[in-house]
N, C-alpha and C positions, 0 to 999 in steps of 0.2 A: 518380344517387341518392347522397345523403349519406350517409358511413358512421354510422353507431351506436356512440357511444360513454359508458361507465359513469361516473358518479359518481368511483368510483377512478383510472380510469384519469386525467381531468382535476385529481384532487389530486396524482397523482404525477409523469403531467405538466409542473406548470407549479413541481412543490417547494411546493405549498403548506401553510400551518401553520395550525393553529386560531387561531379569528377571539376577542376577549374579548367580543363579544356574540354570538358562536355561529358556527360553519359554519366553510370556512376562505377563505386570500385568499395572495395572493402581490403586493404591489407591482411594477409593469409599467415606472412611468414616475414621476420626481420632476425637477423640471425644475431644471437650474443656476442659475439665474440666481433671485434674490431680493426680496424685497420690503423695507426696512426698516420697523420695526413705528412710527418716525415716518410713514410712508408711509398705513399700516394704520386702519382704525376700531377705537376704545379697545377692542374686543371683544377684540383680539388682543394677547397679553402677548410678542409678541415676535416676530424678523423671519420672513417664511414663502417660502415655494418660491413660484415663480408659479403652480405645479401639482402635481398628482399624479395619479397613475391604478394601482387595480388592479382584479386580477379575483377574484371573490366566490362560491362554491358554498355552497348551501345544500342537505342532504338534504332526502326528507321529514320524514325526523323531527326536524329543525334550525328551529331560528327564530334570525331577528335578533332581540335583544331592546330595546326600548322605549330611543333615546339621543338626544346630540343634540349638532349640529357647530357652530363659529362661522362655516362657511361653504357656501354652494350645494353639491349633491351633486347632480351630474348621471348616471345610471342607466340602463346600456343593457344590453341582453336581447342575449345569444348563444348558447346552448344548453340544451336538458334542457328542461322543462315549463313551465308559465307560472307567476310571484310574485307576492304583491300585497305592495305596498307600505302601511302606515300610518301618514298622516300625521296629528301634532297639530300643526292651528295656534295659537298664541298664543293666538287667539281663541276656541279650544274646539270648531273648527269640525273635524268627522275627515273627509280624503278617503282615497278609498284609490282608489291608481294601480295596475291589473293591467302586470306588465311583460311579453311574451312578442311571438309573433310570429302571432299571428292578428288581427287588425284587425276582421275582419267581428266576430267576439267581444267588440271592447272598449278588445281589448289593444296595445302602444303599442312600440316599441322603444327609446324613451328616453323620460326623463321626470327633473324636476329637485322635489329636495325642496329648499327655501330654509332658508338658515341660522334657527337660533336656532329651528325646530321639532323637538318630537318624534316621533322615525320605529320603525319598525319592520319586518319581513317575512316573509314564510316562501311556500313553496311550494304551491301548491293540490294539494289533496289526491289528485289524478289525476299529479300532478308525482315523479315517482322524484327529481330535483332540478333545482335551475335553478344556469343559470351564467351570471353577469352582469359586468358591470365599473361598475364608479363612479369618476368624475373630479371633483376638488375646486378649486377655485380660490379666494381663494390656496391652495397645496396644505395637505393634510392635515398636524397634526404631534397630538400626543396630549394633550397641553396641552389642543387643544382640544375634547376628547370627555369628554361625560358620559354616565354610564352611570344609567337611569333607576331610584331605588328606588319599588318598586314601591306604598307606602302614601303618600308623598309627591306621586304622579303622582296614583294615584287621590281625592285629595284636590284636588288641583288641577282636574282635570276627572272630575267623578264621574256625569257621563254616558257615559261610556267604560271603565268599572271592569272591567268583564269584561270586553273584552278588552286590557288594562292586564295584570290577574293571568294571562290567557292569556301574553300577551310578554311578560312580568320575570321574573326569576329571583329576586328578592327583593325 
C-alpha cells in the first residue's frame, strides 16, 4: 500500500514556491541544449531550452488561473485527487481534460493543452489537492506567459463568462 502523504509535506518536500497563477511548483528539469529563436516560429522572441519540466500542486482551495503559453503543455497526474483542466480553444470551443488516475471515471494520466490556448485548473472538490507535473517543449521561459484578464477573456468568449470570473483574479 502507498503511503499517504499531505499537501505540505509535497511543498516542502520538493522546496516548492508559489506559483503567479496560483498553487506552487518547483522546476525539476530544463534542458541544456538550445533552440536559437532563428530556429523558432515568429511566436517566440528569443532562443529556448529544448525543454522543461516541473511539478505543480494545487490545494482545494487554489486554482490555476485563466493563461496561456507559446508552446504545447504536456500534463501528467501523480498524486492527491483528480484536476480538471480548462481549456479555450481559439475557436471558442471549452474542453475540459479530468487529470487523475481512475480511467473507468474519465480520468487520463496525461494530456496536452496546445500552445496559443487558454487554460486553466483547480481540483475537484473531493480533491484535498493534486500533484501534477507539466513538460513544455520548447521549454518554458516567462516571456512566454500571459496571464489572462479577466473582462478581456470574457469578451473574447462570452459563452464561458462564468467560469472565466470563476479562474481570474482580475
Amino acid at each position: 500500500m502507498q503511503p499517504s502523504f499531505s499537501a505540505d509535506y509535497w511543498v516542502k518536500h520538493f522546496q516548492m514556491q508559489a506559483h503567479p497563477e496560483g498553487g506552487y511548483f518547483v522546476e525539476t528539469y530544463r534542458a541544456h541544449e538550445t533552440i536559437p529563436v532563428e530556429a523558432l516560429p515568429s511566436r517566440f522572441k528569443g532562443t529556448r531550452n529544448f525543454a522543461t519540466g516541473i511539478l505543480f500542486l494545487l490545494e482545494n482551495h487554489h486554482f490555476s488561473a485563466f493563461h496561456r503559453i507559446q508552446a504545447d503543455e504536456m500534463w501528467h497526474f501523480y498524486a492527491g485527487g483528480s484536476l480538471s483542466i480548462y481549456v479555450i480553444h481559439p475557436s471558442g470551443q471549452l474542453e475540459t481534460i479530468v487529470l487523475g488516475n481512475n480511467p473507468s471515471q474519465g480520468e487520463v494520466f496525461q494530456a496536452v493543452v496546445p500552445a496559443g490556448c487558454w487554460f486553466a485548473s483547480r481540483p475537484h472538490a473531493t480533491s484535498a489537492y493534486s500533484l501534477v507535473g507539466c513538460t513544455v517543449a520548447p521549454g518554458f521561459d516567462f516571456a512566454d506567459f500571459e496571464l489572462a484578464n479577466r473582462t478581456t477573456l470574457s469578451l473574447l468568449y462570452p459563452a464561458h463568462q462564468a467560469l472565466i470570473e470563476q479562474l481570474t483574479y482580475a
